[in-house]
C-alpha positions as CSV (number, residue, x, y, z in Angstrom):
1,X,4.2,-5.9,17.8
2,X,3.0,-2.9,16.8
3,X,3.8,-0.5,13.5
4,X,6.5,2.5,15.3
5,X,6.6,6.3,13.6
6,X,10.7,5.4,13.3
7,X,9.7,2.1,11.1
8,X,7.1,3.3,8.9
9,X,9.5,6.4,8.0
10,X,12.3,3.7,7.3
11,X,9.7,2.1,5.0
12,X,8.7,5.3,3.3
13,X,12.1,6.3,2.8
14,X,13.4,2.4,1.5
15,X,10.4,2.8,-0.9
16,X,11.6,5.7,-2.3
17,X,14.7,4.6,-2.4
18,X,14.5,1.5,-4.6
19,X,12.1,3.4,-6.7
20,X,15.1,6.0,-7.2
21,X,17.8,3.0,-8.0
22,X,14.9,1.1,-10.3
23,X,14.7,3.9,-12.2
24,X,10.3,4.5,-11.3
25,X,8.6,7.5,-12.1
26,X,7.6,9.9,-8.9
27,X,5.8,8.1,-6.6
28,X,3.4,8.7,-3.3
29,X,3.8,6.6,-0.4
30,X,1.8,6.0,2.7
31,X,1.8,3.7,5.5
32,X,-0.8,3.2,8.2
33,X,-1.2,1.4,11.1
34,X,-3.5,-1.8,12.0
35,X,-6.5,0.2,12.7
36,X,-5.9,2.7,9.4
37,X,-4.6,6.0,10.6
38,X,-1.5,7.3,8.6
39,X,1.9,7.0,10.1
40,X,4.2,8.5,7.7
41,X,3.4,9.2,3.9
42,X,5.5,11.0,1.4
43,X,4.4,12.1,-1.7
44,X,8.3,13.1,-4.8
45,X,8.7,15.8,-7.0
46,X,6.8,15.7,-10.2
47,X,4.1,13.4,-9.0
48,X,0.8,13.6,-10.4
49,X,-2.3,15.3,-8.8
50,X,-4.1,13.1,-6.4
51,X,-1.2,10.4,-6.6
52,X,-1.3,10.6,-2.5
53,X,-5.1,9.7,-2.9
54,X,-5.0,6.6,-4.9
55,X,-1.6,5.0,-3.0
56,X,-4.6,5.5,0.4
57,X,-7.1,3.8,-1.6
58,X,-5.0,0.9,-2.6
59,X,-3.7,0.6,1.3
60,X,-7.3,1.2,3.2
61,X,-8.5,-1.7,0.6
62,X,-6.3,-3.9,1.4
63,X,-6.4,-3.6,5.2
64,X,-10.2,-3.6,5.0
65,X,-10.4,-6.6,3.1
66,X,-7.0,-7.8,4.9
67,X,-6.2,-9.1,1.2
68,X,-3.3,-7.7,-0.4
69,X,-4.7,-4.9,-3.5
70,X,-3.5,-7.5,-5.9
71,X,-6.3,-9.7,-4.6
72,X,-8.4,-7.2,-4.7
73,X,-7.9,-6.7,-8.3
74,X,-8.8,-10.5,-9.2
75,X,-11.9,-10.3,-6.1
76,X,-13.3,-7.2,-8.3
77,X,-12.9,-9.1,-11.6
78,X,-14.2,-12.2,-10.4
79,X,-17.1,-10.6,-8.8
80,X,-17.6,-7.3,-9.5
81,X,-20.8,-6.6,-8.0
82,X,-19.9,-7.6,-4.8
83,X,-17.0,-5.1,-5.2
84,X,-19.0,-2.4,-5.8
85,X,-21.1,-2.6,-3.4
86,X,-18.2,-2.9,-0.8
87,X,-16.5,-0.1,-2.1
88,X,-20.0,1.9,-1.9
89,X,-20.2,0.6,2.0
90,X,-16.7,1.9,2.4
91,X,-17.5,5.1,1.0
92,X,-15.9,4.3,-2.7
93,X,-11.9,4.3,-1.3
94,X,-11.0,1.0,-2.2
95,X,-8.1,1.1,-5.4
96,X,-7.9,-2.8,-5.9
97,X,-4.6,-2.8,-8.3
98,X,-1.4,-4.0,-6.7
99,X,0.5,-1.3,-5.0
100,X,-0.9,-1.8,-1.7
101,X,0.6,-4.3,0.5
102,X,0.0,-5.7,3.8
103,X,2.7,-5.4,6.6
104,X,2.9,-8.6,8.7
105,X,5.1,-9.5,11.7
106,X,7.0,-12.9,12.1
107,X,4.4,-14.3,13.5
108,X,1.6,-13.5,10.5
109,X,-0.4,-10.8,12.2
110,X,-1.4,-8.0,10.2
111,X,0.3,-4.5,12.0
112,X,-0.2,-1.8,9.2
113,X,0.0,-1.6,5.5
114,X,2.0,0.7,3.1
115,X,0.1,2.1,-0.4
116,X,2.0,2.8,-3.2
117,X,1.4,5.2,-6.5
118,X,2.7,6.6,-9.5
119,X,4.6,4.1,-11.6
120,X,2.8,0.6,-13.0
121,X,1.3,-1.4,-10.3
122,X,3.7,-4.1,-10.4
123,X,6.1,-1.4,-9.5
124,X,4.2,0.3,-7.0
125,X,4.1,-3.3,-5.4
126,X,7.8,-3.7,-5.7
127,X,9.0,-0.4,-3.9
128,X,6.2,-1.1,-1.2
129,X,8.1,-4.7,-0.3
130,X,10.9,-3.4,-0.6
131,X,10.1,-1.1,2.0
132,X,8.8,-3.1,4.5
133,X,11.7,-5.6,4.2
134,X,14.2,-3.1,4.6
135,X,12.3,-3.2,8.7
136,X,12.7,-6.9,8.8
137,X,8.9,-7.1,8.4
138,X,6.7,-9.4,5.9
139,X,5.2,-7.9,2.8
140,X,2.1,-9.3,1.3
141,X,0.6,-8.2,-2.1
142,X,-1.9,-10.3,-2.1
């Protein structure tokens, strides 16, 4: 299965939209495909500068290391020289907070991921899975 413009829009938008109903501040949204090149992405009103930025960093992490950003977070505090030298390798865009969130199929195969930013992490998380169930798809944060 592959990661379709009309689904990642309906993930982007979903986002947003339970973000709206929870109540989150502004938030940016991007979601790429299996090999990292942006699909849709939507940065609301009032965000901050370079919110767009970090929600990339915390999805190309988490596709590189095809962990979830949460388990990025607890890779870079458990060994944090090993993270900073992979995010130097990578060219220093790894965000490992939660807020990025692999998009699997039924089957378990990883087909894209969708970065969240601009509210806590735990919420960024939440709007991205909410997102990618409102597809049918599996999300995993790590």
């Amino acid at each position: 299965m592959t990661l379709t413009l009309s689904k990642a829009q309906t993930i982007v938008q979903a986002a947003l939209a339970h973000a709206r109903s929870a109540g989150f501040r502004p938030l940016s949204v991007v979601v790429l495909d299996a090999r990292g090149a942006v699909i849709a992405a939507a940065s609301e009103d009032g965000t901050s500068l370079r919110r767009f930025e970090v929600a990339k960093g915390k999805a190309d992490g988490a596709l590189a290391f095809n962990l979830g950003s949460r388990a990025l977070g607890v890779m870079a505090v458990d060994r944090p020289h090993f993270f900073a030298g992979a995010a130097h390798a990578v060219g220093g865009g790894l965000v490992p907070v939660a807020g990025g969130v692999l998009i699997r199929d039924a089957g378990g195969a990883v087909i894209g991921v969708v970065g969240v930013s601009g509210d806590t992490s735990d919420n960024d998380e939440a709007a991205a899975a909410a997102g990618i169930a409102a597809v049918g798809l599996v999300a995993d944060g790590g």
